[in-house]
N, C-alpha and C positions, 0 to 999 in steps of 0.2 A: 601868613603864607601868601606868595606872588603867584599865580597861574597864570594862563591863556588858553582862551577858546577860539575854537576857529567856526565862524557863522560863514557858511559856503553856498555863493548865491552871487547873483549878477547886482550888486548893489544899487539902486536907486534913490537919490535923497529925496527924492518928493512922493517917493511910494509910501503910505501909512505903512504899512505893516513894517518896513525898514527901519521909518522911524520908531517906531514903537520898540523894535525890536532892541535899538542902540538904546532907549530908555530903560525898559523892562531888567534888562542887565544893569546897568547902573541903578536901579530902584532895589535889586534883592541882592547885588555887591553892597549894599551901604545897610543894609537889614543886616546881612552877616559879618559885618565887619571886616569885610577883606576885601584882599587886592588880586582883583580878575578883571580879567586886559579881555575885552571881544575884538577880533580880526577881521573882517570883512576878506574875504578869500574867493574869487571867482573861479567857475568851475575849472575853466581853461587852462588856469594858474594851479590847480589840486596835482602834487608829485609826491614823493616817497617819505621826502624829506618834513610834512605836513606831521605826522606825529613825533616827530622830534624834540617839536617846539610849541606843540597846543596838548592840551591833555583831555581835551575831548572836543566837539563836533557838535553844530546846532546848523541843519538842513532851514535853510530860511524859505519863507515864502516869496512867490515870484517864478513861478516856471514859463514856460520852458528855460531850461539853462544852457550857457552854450557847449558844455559837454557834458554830455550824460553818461559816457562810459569813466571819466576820471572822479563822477560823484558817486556813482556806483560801487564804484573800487573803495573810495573812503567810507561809504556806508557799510560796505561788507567788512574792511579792515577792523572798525569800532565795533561790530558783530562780533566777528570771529574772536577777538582779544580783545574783550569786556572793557571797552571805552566807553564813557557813557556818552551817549547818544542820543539827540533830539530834533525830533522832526514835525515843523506846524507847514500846513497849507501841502503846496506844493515838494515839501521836506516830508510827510506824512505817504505822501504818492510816491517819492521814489524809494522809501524804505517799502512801502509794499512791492515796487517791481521789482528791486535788491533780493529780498526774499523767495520772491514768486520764479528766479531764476535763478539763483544760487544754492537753494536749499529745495526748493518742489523740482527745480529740474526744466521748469520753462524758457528755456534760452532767449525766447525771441516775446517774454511777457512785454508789454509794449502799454504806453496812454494814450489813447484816445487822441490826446494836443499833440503828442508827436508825431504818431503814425495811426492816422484813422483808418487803416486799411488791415493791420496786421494781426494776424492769426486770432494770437491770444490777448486780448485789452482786459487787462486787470485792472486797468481806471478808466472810464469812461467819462462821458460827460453826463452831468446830473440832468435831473429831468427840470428842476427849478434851478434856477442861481443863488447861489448863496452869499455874494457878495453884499457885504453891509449888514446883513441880518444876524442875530442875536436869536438862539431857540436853545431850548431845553435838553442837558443829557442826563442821561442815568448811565453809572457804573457797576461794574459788577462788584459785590461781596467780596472780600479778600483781597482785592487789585492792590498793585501798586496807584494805581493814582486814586483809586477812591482813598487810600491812606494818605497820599498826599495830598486831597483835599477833605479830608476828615469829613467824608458826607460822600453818598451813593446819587445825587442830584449836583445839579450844576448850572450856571446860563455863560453862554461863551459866545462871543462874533465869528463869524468867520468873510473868508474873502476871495472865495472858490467857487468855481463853473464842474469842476470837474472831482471824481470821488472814486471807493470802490465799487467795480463793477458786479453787481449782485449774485452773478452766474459763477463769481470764483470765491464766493464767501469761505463757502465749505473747503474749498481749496487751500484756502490759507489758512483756516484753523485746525487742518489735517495734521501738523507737525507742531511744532513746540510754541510759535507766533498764539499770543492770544489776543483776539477782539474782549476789549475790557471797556469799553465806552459806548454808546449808542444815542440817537437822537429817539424822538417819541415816534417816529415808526420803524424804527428798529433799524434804521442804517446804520454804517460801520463809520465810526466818530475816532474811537480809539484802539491803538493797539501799543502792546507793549511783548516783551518778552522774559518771560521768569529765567532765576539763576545769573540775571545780569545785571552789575551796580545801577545801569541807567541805559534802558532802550527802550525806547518812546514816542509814538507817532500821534499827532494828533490832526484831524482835519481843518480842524478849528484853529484861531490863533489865538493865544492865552494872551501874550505882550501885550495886546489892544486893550486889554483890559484891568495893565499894570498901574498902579499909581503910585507914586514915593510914599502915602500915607499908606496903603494898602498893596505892599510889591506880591505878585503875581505868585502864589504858591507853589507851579509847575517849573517855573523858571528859578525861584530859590531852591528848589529841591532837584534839577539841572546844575546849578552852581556846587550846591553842597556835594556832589557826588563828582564833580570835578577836582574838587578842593582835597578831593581821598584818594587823588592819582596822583600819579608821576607828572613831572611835565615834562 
């Protein structure tokens, strides 16, 4: 079976996580034996016609992007009609503002990188940098990715300045979004959403950590839940 994904992001060949990204897809395509085409799609370039022709959506790392109401739109679309959907880094933050305004009701939920002035900053900036460092998470019981990594612990890179803002934890675990990841002092790493083939945020970037020998579990099980849709 042929697919395509569409990785929606301002492409950079010399950014690691890009690269990694364009790896980590061809490392868990050739695990599963299939043929899965990744698109590099910038945000500016995101229209109607996007789910026509990719059967799901990987939020790449890299923000700000140059438009955040047309990755918004694609993030809510894959929401609403259970397209699986994956979001690392900067991908992870705009599924949390996606949510934080389409379903709590926060119109004007905003980051921190965008608008540091605005009301509601549902991502802020971390109090350390995360870029380059590797730390420890723990999953919740039951999760979908603690089953997709068949273990409630983890070590993962990340490549972020900026994250959820603590003051709206409770906020977003008010409704159906669940925090299923966490680092060791208990900040918000992961979330996911039950009742959907594949919705998925993580702060962290998995692809860093891909290798042909050993391909990326979050990203074969990203693939696998593409490979079960329509294109």
């Amino acid at each position: 079976m042929k697919c395509s994904i569409a990785i929606l992001g301002e492409y950079t060949p010399t950014f690691k996580p890009h690269i990694s990204t364009n790896s980590a897809i061809t490392h868990s395509r050739l695990q599963l034996e299939a043929e899965v085409e990744g698109n590099w799609i910038s945000t500016e370039d995101i229209n109607e016609s996007l789910f026509e022709t990719h059967a799901g959506i990987w939020v790449a790392p890299g923000s700000p992007y140059k438009n955040m109401d047309k990755l918004l739109w694609a993030i809510r679309h894959a929401r609403e009609n259970k397209i699986p959907c994956l979001g690392t880094c900067g991908g992870f933050q705009h599924i949390v503002l996606e949510y934080a305004r389409n379903v709590l009701g926060f119109q004007d939920a905003q980051s921190q990188e965008n608008n540091p002035y605005a009301s509601h900053l549902f991502i802020s900036q971390l109090d350390c940098s995360l870029v380059g460092r590797e730390m420890d998470l723990t999953f919740a019981k039951g999760s979908q990715i603690s089953g997709i990594y068949s273990s409630l612990k983890a070590v993962e890179r990340y490549y972020c300045n900026f994250g959820v803002n603590p003051e709206y934890v409770l906020r977003l675990k008010s409704h159906t979004l669940q925090v299923t990841g966490s680092d060791a002092e208990g900040e918000v790493r992961v979330i996911e959403l039950p009742d959907h083939p594949f919705f998925i945020g993580t702060l962290f970037v998995p692809q860093a950590r891909s290798t042909v020998e050993t391909p990326h579990p979050l990203v074969t099980a990203f693939l696998t839940a593409v490979l079960g849709q329509p294109a």
